[in-house]
C-alpha positions in Angstrom: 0.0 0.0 0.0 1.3 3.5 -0.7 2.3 6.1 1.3 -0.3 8.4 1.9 1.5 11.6 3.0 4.1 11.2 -0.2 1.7 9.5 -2.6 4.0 6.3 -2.8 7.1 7.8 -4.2 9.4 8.3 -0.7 9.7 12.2 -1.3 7.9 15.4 -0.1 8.6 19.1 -0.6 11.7 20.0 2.1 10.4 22.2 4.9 13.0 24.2 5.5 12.9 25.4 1.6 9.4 24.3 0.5 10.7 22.7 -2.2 12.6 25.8 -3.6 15.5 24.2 -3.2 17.0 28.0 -2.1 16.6 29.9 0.7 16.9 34.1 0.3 20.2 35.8 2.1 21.1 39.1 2.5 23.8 39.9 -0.1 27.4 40.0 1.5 29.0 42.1 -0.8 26.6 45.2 -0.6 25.3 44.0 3.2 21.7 44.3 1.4 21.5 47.5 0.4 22.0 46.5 -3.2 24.6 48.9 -4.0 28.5 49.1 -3.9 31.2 51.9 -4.7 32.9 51.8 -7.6 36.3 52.8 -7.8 35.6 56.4 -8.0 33.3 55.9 -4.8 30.2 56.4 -7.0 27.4 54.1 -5.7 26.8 51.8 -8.4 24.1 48.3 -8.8 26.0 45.6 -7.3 26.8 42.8 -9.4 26.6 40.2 -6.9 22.7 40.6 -6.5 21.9 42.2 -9.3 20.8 44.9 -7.1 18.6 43.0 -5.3 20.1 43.3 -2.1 19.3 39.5 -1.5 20.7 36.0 -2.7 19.4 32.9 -3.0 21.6 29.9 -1.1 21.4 26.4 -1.4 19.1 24.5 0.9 21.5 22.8 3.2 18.5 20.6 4.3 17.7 19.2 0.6 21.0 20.1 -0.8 19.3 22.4 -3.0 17.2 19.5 -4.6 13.6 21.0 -2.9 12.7 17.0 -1.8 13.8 15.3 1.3 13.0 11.9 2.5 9.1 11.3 3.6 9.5 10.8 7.3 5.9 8.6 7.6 7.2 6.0 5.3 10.8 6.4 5.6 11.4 7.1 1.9 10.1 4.0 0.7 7.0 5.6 -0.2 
């Protein structure tokens, strides 16, 4: 009989990532404010982020794949 909570096949959505498989950071390079000087000290889009002032890591839960194991079943689905 299948696994009800994964539907048989062993894997549901990570929790930690919801099955992004990322998880948003704050940018190092501009510390979030999504710009950096240049190297006249003009304030320019940083190229890290695009900008964005956030990054997007790996999961370290799913390893960036978005599934983990189903714990009912223990991935056997």
């Amino acid at each position: 009989m299948a696994c009800k909570t994964c539907n048989g096949n062993g894997e549901v959505d990570c929790p930690k990532c919801k099955g992004a498989g990322t998880l948003p950071a704050e940018c190092r390079e501009c510390k979030g404010k999504g710009k950096i000087p240049d190297a006249a000290n003009k304030m320019v889009e940083c190229d890290i982020c695009n900008g964005r002032g956030i990054v997007n890591n790996q999961c370290e839960e799913c390893y960036g794949g978005g599934r983990v194991a189903c714990d009912t079943c223990g991935g056997t689905g």
